[in-house]
C-alpha positions in Angstrom: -84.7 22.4 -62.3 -85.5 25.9 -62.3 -85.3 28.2 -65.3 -84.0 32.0 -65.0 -84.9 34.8 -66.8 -82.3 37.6 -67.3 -84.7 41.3 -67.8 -82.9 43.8 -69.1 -82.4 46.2 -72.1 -82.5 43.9 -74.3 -85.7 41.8 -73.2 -86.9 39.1 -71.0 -83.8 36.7 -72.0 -81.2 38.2 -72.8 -78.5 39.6 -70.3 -78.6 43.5 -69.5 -75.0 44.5 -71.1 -75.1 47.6 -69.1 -74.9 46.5 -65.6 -70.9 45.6 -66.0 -70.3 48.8 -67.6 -72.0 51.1 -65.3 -70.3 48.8 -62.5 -67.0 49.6 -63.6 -67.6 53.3 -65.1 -68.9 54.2 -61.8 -66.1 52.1 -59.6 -62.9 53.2 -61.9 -62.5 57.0 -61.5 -62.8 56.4 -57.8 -60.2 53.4 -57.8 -57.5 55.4 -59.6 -57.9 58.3 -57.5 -57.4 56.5 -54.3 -54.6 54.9 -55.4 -52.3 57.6 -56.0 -53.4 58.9 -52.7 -52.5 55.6 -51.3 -49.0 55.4 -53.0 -47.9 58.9 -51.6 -49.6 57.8 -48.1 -47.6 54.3 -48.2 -44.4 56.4 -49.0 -45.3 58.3 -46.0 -45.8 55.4 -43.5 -43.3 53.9 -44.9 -41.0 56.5 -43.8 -42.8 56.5 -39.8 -41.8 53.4 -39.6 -38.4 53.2 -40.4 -38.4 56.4 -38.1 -40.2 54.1 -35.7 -37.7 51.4 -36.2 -34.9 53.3 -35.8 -35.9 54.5 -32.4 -36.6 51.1 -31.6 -33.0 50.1 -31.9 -31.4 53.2 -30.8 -33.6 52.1 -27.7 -32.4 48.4 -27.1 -29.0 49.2 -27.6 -29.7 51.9 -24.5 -31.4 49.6 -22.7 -34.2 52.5 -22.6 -37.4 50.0 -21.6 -39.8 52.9 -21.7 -39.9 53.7 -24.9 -39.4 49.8 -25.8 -42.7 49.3 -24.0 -44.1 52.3 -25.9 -43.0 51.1 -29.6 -43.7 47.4 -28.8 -47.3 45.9 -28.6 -48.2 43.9 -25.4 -48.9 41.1 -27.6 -45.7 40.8 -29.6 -43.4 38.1 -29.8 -40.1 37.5 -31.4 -38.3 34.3 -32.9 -34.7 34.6 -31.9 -31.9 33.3 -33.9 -32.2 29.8 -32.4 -35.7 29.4 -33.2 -36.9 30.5 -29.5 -39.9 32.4 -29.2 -40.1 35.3 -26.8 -42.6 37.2 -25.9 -42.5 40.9 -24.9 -42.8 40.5 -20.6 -40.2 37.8 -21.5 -37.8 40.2 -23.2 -38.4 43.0 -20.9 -37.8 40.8 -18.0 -34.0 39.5 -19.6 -33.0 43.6 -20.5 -34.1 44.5 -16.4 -32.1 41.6 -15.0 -29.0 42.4 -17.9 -29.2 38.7 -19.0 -29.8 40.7 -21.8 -28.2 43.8 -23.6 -26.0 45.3 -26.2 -22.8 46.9 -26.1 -23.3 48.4 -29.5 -25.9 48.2 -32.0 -26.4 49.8 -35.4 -29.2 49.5 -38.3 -28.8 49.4 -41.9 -30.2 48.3 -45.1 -33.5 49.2 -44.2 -36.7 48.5 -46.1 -40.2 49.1 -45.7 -43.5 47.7 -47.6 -46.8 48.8 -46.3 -49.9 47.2 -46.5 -52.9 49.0 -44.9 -52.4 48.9 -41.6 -50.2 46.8 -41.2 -46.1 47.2 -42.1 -42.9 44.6 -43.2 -40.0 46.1 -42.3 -36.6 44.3 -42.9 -33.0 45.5 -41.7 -29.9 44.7 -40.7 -28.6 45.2 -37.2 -24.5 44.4 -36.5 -23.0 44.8 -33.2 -21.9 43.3 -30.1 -24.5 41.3 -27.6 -24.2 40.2 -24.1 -26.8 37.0 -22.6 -26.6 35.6 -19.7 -23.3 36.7 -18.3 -21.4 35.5 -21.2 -18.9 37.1 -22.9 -19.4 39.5 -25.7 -20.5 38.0 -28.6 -20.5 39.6 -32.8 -24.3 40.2 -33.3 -25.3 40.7 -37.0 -28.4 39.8 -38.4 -31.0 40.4 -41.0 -34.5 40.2 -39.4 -38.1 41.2 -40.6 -40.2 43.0 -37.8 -44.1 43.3 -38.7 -46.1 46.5 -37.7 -49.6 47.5 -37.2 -50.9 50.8 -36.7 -53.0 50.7 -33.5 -54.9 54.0 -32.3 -52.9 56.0 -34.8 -49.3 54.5 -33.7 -46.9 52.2 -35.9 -46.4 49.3 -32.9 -44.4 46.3 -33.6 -46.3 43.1 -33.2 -43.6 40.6 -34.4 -40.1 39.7 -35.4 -38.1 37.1 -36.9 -34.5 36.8 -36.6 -31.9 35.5 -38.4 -28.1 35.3 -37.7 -25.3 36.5 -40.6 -21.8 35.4 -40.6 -19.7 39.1 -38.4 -18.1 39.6 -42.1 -21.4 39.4 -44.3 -22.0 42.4 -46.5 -25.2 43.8 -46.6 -26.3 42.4 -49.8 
């Protein structure tokens, strides 16, 4: 067994007592000055993307595929309301051959937490869907969609789904 001996201020065996206080002296100032920085830039991101979002919709309900391909990551993938996962050629591919679309589609109840780089957004979307030729269906759900800002753009990278009885509020 091998014996160690602490050097510091107070001699060869006993513990320095300065080293925690110059660690956190010298780390606090700096911590508490980021983060109020970081709260107002959190409220800020938070608001891109919700703005982000909200284009996002606005696009699916319009079946606009270019700026769906611009908001959504290549790598994303989505958990429908059965359970399904989809990915994003997958999706694509069922909005160009109208197995998939939307007659109407509106957002609400929108909330954002920001973590770094990376974003939870949950919402409420209520409307009227269309899938494979079948007749229009009530749409409402409350889904989370996970973003990450990649090269200075809010993408979405993920989405899980889940379906709300047409009459829910949006509690």
């Amino acid at each position: 067994m091998r014996k160690v001996r602490h050097v510091g201020a107070g001699g060869p065996s006993r513990r320095p007592k300065y080293f925690a206080t110059v660690v956190c002296d010298t780390s606090m100032p700096s911590f508490r000055s980021s983060s109020s920085t970081s709260a107002a830039g959190r409220s800020a991101d938070a608001a891109e993307v919700e703005r982000v979002e909200r284009e996002l919709v606005a696009a699916i309900a319009k079946t606009d595929l270019a700026t769906y391909d611009r908001i959504v990551a290549d790598d994303y993938v989505a958990y429908t309301v059965t359970g399904q996962e989809s990915t994003k050629p997958e999706i694509m591919a069922s909005y160009r051959t109208g197995t998939r679309r939307y007659m109407s589609l509106s957002i609400s109840d929108v909330k954002v937490r920001v973590f770094g780089e990376t974003a939870i957004l949950s919402a409420r979307t209520s409307g009227t869907r269309v899938e494979e030729g079948s007749t229009p269906v009530p749409n409402t759900v409350r889904y989370f969609r996970v973003f990450t800002r990649r090269d200075g753009a809010w993408r979405a990278v993920m989405q899980m789904v889940t379906p709300l009885p047409a009459s829910s509020g949006t509690r």
